[in-house]
C-alpha positions as CSV (number, residue, x, y, z in Angstrom):
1,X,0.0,0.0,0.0
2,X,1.8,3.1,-1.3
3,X,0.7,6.7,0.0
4,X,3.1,8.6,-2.4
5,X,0.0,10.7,-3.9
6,X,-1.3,11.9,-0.4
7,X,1.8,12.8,0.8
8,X,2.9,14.9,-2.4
9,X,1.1,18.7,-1.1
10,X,3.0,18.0,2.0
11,X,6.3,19.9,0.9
12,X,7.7,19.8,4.4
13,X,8.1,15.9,3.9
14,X,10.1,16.4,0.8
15,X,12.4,18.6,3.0
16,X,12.9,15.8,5.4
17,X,13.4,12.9,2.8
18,X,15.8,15.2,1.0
19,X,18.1,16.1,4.7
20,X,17.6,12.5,5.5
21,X,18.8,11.2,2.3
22,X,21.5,13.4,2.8
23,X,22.5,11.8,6.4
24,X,21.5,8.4,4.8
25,X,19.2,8.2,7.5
26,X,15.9,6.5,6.6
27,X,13.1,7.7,8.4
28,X,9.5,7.4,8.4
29,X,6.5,9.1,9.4
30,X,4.8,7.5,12.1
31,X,1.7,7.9,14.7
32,X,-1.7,9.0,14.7
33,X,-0.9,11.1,11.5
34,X,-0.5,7.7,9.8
35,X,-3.9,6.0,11.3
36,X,-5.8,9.2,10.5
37,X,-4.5,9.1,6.8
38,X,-5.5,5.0,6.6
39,X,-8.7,6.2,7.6
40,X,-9.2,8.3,5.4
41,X,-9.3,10.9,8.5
42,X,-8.3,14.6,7.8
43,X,-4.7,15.0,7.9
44,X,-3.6,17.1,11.0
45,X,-1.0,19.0,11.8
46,X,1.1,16.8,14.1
47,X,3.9,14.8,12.5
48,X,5.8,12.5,14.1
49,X,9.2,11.1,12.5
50,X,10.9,7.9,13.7
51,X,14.6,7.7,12.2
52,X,17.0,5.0,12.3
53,X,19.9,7.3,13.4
54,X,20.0,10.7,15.7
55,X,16.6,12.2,15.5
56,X,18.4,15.7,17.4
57,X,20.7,15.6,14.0
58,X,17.9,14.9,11.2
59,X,16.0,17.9,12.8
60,X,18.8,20.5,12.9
61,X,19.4,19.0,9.4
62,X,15.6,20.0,8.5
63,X,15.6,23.2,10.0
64,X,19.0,24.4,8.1
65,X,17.4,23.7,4.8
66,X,13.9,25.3,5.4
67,X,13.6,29.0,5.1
68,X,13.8,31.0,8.0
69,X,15.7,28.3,10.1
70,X,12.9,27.4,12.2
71,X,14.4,27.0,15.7
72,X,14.9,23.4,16.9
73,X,13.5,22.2,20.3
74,X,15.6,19.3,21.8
75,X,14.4,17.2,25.0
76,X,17.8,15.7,26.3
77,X,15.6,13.3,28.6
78,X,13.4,11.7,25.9
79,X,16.2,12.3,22.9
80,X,13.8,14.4,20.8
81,X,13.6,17.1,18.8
82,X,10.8,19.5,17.5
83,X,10.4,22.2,15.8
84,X,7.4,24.1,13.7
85,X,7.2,25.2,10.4
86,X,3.9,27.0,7.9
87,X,1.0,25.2,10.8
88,X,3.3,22.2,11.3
89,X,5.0,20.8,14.3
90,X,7.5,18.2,14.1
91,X,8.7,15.6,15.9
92,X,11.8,13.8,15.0
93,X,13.4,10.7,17.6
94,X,15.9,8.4,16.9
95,X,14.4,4.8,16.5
96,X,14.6,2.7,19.7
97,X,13.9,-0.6,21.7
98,X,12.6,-0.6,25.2
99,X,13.3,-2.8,28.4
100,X,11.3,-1.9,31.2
101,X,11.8,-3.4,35.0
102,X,9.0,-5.0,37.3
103,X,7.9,-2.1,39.6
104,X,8.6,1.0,36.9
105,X,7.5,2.3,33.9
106,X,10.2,4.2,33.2
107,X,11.9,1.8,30.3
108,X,15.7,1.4,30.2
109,X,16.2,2.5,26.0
110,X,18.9,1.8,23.4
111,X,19.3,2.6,19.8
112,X,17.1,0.0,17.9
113,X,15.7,-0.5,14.5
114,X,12.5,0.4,12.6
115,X,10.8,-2.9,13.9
116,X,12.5,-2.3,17.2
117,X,10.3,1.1,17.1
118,X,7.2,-0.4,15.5
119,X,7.6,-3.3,18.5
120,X,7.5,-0.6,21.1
121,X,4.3,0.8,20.0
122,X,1.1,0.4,22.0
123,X,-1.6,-0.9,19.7
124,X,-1.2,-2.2,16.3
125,X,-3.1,0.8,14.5
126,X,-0.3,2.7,15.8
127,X,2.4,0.7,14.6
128,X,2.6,1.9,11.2
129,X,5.2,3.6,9.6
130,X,5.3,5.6,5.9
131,X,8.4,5.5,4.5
132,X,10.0,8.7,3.4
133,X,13.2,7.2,1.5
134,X,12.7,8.4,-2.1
135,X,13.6,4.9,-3.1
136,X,9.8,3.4,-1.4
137,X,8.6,7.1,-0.9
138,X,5.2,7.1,0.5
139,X,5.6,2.7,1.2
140,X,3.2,1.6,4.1
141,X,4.9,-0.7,6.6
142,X,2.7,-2.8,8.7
143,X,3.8,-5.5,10.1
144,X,1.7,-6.4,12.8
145,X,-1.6,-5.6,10.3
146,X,-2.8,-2.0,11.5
147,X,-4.7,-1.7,8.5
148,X,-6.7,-5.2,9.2
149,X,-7.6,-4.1,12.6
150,X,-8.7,-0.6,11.6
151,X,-11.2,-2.5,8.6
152,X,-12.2,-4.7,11.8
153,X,-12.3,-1.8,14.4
154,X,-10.4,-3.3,16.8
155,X,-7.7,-1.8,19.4
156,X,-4.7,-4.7,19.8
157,X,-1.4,-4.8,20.7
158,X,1.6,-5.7,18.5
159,X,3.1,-8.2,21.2
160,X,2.1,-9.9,24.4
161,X,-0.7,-8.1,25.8
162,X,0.3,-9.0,29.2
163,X,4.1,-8.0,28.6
164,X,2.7,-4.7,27.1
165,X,0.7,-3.5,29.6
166,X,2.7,-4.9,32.4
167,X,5.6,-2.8,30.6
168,X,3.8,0.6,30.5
169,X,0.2,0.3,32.1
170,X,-0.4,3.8,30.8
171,X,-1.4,1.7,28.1
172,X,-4.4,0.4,29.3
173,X,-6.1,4.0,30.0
174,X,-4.7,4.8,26.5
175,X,-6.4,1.2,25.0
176,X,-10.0,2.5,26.2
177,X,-9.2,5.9,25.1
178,X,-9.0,5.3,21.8
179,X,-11.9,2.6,21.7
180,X,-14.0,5.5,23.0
181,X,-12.6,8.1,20.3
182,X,-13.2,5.5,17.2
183,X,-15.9,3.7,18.6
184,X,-13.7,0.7,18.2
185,X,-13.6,-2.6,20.5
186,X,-11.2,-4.0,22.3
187,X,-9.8,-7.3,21.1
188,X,-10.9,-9.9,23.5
189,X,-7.3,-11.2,24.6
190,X,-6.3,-7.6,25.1
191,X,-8.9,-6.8,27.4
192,X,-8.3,-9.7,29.5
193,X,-5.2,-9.0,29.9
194,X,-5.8,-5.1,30.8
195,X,-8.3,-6.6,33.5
196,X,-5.1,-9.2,34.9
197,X,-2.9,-6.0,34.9
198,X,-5.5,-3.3,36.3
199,X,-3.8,-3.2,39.7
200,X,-0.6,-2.2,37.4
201,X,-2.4,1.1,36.9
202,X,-1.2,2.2,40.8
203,X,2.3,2.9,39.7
204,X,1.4,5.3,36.9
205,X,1.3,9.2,38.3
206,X,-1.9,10.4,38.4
207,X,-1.1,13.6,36.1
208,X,-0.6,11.1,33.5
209,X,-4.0,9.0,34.4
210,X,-5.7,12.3,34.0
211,X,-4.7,13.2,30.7
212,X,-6.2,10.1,29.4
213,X,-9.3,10.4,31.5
214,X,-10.3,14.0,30.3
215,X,-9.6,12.8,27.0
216,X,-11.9,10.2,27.8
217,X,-14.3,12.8,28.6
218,X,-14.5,14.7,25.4
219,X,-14.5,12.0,23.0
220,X,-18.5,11.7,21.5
221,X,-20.3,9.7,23.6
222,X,-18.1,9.0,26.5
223,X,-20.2,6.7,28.5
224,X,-18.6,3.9,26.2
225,X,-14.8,4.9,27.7
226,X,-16.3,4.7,31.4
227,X,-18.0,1.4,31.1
228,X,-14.8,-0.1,29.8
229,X,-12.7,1.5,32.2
230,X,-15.5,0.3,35.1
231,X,-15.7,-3.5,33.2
232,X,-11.9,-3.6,32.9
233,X,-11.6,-3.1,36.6
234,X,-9.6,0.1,35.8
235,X,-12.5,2.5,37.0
236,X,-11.5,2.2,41.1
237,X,-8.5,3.1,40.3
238,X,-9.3,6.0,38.8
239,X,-11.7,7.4,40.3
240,X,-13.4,4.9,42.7
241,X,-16.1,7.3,44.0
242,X,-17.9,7.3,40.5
243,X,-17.6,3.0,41.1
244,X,-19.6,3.7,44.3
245,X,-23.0,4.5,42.0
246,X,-23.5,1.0,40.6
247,X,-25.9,-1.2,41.8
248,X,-29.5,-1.0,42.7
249,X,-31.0,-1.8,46.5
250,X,-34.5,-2.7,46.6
251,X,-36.7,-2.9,49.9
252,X,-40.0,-3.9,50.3
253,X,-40.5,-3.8,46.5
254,X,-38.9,-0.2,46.2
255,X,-36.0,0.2,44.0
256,X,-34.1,3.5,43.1
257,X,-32.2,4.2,39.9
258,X,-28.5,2.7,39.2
259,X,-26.8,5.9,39.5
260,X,-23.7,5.0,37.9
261,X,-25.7,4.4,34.3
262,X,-28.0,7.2,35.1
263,X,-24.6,9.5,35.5
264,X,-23.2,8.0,32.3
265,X,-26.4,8.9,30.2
266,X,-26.7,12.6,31.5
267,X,-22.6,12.7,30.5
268,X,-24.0,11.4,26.8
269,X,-26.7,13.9,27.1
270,X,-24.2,17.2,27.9
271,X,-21.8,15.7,25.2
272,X,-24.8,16.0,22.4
273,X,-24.8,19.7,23.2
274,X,-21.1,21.1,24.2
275,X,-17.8,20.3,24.1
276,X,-16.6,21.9,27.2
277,X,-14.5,19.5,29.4
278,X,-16.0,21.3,33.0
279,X,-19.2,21.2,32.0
280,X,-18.5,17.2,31.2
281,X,-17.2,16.7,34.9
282,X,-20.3,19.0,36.3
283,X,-22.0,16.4,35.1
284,X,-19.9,13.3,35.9
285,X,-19.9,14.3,39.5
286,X,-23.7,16.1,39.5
287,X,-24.5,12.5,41.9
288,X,-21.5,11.8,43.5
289,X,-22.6,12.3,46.9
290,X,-25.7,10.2,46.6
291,X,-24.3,7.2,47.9
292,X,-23.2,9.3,51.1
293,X,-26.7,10.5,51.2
294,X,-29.2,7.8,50.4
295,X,-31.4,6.9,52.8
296,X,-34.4,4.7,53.3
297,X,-37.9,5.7,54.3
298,X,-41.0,3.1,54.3
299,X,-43.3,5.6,53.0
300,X,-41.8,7.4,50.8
301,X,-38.8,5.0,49.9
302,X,-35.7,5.9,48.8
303,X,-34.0,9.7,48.8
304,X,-30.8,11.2,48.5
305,X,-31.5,14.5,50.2
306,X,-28.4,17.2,50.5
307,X,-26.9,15.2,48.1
308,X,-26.2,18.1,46.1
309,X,-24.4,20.3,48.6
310,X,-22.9,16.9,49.4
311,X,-21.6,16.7,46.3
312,X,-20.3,20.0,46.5
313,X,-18.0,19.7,49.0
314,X,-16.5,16.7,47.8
315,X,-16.1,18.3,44.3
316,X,-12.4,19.5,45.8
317,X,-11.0,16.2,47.1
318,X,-11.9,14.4,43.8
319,X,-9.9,17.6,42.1
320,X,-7.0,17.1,44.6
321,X,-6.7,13.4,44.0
322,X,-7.0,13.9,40.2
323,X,-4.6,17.0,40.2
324,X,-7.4,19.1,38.7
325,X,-7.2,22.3,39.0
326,X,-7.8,23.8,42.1
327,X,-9.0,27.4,40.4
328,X,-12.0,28.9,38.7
329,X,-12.4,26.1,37.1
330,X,-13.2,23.4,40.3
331,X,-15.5,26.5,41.2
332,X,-17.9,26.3,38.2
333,X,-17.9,22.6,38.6
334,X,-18.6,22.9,42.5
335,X,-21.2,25.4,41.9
336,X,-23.2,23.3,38.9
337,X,-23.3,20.2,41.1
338,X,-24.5,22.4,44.0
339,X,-27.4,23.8,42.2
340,X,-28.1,21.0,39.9
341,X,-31.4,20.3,41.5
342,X,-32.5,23.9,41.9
343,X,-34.1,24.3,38.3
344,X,-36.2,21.4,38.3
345,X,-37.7,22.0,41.5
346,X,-38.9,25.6,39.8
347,X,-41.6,23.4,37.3
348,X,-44.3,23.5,40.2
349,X,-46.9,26.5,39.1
350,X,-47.2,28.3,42.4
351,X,-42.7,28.9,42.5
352,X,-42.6,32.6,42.8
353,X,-40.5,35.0,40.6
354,X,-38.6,35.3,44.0
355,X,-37.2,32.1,43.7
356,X,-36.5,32.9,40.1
357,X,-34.2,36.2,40.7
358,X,-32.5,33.8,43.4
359,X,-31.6,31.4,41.1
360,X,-30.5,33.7,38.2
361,X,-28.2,35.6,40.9
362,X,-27.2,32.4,42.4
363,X,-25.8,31.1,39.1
364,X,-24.9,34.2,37.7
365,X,-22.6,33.9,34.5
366,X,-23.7,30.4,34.5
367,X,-27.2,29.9,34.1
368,X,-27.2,28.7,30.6
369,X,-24.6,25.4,31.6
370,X,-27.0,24.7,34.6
371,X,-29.9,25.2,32.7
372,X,-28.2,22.5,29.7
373,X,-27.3,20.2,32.7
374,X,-30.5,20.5,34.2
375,X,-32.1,19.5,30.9
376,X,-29.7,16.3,30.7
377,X,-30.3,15.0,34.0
378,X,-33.9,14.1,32.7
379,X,-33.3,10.6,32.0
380,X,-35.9,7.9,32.2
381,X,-36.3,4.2,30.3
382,X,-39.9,5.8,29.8
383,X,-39.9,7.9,26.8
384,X,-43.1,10.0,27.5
385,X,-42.1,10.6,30.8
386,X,-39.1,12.6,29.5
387,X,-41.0,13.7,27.1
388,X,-43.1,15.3,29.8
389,X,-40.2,16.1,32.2
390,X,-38.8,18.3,29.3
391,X,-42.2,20.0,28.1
392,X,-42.5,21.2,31.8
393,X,-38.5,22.5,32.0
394,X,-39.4,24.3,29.0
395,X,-41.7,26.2,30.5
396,X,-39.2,27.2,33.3
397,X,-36.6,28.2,31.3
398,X,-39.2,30.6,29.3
399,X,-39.9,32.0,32.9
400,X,-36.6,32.3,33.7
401,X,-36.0,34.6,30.4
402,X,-39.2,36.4,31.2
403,X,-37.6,37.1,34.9
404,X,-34.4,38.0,33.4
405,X,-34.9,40.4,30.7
406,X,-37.3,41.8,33.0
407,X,-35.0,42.6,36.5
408,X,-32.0,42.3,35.0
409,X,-30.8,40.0,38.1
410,X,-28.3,38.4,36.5
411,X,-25.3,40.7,36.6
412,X,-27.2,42.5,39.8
413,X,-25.0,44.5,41.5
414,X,-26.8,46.4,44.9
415,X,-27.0,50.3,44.0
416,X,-26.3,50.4,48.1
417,X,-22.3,50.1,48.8
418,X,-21.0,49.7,51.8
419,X,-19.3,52.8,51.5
420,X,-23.1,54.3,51.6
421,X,-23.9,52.5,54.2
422,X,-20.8,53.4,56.5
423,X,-21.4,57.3,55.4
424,X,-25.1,57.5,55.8
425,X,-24.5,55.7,59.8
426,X,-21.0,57.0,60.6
427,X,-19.9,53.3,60.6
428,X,-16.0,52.1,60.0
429,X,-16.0,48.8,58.6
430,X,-18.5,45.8,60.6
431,X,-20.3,43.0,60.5
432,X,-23.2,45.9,61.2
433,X,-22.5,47.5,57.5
434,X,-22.3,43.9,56.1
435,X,-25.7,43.0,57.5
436,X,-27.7,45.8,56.3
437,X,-26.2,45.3,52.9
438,X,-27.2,41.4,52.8
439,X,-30.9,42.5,54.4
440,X,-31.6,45.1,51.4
441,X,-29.8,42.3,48.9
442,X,-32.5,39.6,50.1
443,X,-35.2,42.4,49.8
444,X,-34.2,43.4,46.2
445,X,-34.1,39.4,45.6
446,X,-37.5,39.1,47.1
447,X,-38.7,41.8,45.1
448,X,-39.8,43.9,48.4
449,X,-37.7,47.1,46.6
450,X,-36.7,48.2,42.9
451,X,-32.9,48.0,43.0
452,X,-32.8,52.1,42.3
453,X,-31.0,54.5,44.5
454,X,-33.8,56.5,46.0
455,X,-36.2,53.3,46.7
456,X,-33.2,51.5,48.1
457,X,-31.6,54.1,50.0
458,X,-35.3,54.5,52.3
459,X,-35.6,50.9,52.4
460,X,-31.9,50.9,54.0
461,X,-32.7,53.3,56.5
462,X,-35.6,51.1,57.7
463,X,-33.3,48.6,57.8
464,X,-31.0,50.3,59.7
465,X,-33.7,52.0,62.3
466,X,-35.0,48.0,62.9
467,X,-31.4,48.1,64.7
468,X,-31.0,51.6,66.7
469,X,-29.2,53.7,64.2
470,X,-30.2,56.8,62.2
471,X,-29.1,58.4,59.6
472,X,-26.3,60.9,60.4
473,X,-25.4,62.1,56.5
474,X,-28.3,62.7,53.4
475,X,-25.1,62.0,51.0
476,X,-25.7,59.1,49.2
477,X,-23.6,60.1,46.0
């Protein structure tokens, strides 16, 4: 299988056939530029290029010939070199052969052949190689039958499974990975042997496990990664509080919903509408707590109540054990999980626009990725019951845009300052002037008083008069 005519717009491949030529270096182009291009995938930007000789060389090599002498990056540590030139980055390495000992991952690595490299790699589809030699320019090399398992959708690896993964269990994580992102399965021997080598997973870092996970996250439909990772007994490793979901407990006839699926469907359901990686883990961890939380009543059988300020507070440690990060961004999450229920309970005719404005404050910038996780977490194996669930959260979400455009609560910020408040009283600083402000907040919520200086400034001073002061200043500029 020659790729010669694919390969021929790609000028910066000439440029490295003709400085490796030069070296009499053969090299190849290798990777998931190579599986995309079987595919019949878009061609990205990424190229990887394996050499049988000093990678470091063949790229300074590149980069004198190109125009502009792109400058060339070299990693010392993994003996590589890149460098980026018209949209392309390059990656040039010197081909190897691995040797790894029993309790690292960290192989011990010597100067190898092509089938030494191709040997190396993780999963077959992977293992191919393009040659770049102008003698077999554009030549497919696939020894282990990448382009068989692509036909057959399958993710397997070139050797031993066992050796592989026992090798580098990154691997595993990286098997599922890209099963979910090609909707491809994993060959049965292979996943056998990811399930014998789970417990291998420990010795990875969890910076690394991460990476693959929130790639996991993103791919289409996402619940297909999970439930491999959870069937492959890779899942409690991982994150073992999302394990703690599965199962249903029935008493006296009462059953509740397996949480773990029911978590994996509203994850398909977000992934339908955004590609937004918090928003994905709002809604992986919009349950967590409800195994924390579940309790048992005979008459009105099973609840979860506080399970979303539960879940809340244990957005943090899931972050801190994933090495997430601790920022704005474990905020948003903790905040959608926290107020995951709110919207729904607003269907009921008689909720107030009170509780509205609350809400709208309450999620501020927010409201439309609680309002889309809202919508996902109606999931039912009763199709006209969603069907009703969602005819009725339409109508709240057409209240809540009434509510909106009409006070404006979103971005609400109190006409009353604190520096008002401290003039008008002769206050310094307090928790005094910080209740008032709160009182006529909750009152402007409430709808009690328009949020407009001369309304709000009266309404302040009868705060303030509930609690023994007057007003010593009329300055409220």
């Amino acid at each position: 299988m020659n790729f010669s005519k694919d390969l021929q717009g790609l000028d910066i491949l000439k440029t490295v056939q003709e400085a490796a030529d030069s070296m009499d270096i053969p090299s190849y182009l290798v990777g998931g530029w190579v599986r995309d291009l079987v595919l019949g995938k878009k061609a990205g930007k990424d190229l990887d290029i394996v050499c049988v000789g000093d990678g470091i060389e063949l790229a300074r090599q590149v980069s004198s010939i190109l125009p502009k002498t792109p400058k060339v990056v070299v990693f010392k540590n993994f003996g590589t070199a890149m460098l980026q030139h018209q949209g392309y980055e390059l990656e040039f390495v010197g081909a190897r052969k691995e040797s790894y000992s029993r309790h690292s991952r960290k192989p011990n690595v010597e100067q190898g052949t092509l089938s030494d490299d191709q040997k190396r790699r993780d999963f077959t589809i992977n293992a191919m190689a393009i040659s770049l030699k102008a003698s077999e320019f554009g030549e497919l090399l696939d020894p282990f039958q990448g382009v068989e398992d692509l036909r057959k959708k399958i993710i397997r690896t070139p050797l031993d499974p066992l050796v592989t993964f026992s090798d580098d269990p990154l691997r595993m994580m990286r098997a599922v990975r890209f099963a979910s992102q090609l909707n491809f399965d994993i060959e049965a021997g292979t996943f056998e042997a990811i399930r014998e080598q789970s417990n291998r997973l420990k010795i990875v870092s969890v910076e690394r496990i991460t990476e693959e996970l929130n790639k996991i996250i993103l791919t289409p439909k996402p619940s297909y990664g999970f439930k491999l990772l959870h069937h492959a007994d890779l899942l409690q490793f991982v994150l073992p509080s999302l394990v703690k979901l599965q199962g249903v407990e029935t008493r006296e006839g009462k059953g509740h919903k397996d949480n773990f699926y029911h978590t994996l469907q509203v994850l398909d359901n977000i992934a339908e509408h955004s590609d937004d990686l918090w928003l994905r883990w709002a809604a992986l961890l919009h349950d967590i707590a409800k195994p924390a939380t579940k309790r048992y009543h005979p008459k009105v059988g099973w609840t979860f109540h506080g399970h979303e300020d539960k879940g809340a507070q244990m957005v943090p440690k899931v972050f801190r054990s994933l090495r997430l990060p601790l920022n704005d961004k474990m905020k948003y999450v903790q905040k959608l999980v926290r107020l995951h229920l709110r919207p729904i309970s607003l269907v009921k005719d008689h909720v107030t626009d009170s509780a509205i404005r609350r809400l709208i404050y309450d999620s501020g910038e927010h409201l439309e990725d609680l309002m889309t996780l809202c919508r996902a977490d109606i999931t039912s194996k009763n199709h006209s019951k969603v069907k009703k669930y969602l005819s009725n959260f339409d109508k709240v979400e057409k209240r809540v845009q009434q509510v909106e455009a009409r006070d404006e609560i979103r971005n609400f910020q109190p006409v009353i300052t604190g520096e008002i408040i401290m003039r008008t009283f002769n206050l310094p600083p307090s928790k005094m002037v910080g209740q008032i402000k709160e009182e006529l907040k909750e009152a402007v919520l409430d709808g009690e008083v328009k949020n407009e200086l001369g309304p709000a400034r009266q309404y302040m001073i009868k705060i303030a008069r509930d609690k023994g002061l007057e007003p010593v200043s009329q300055d409220v500029d």
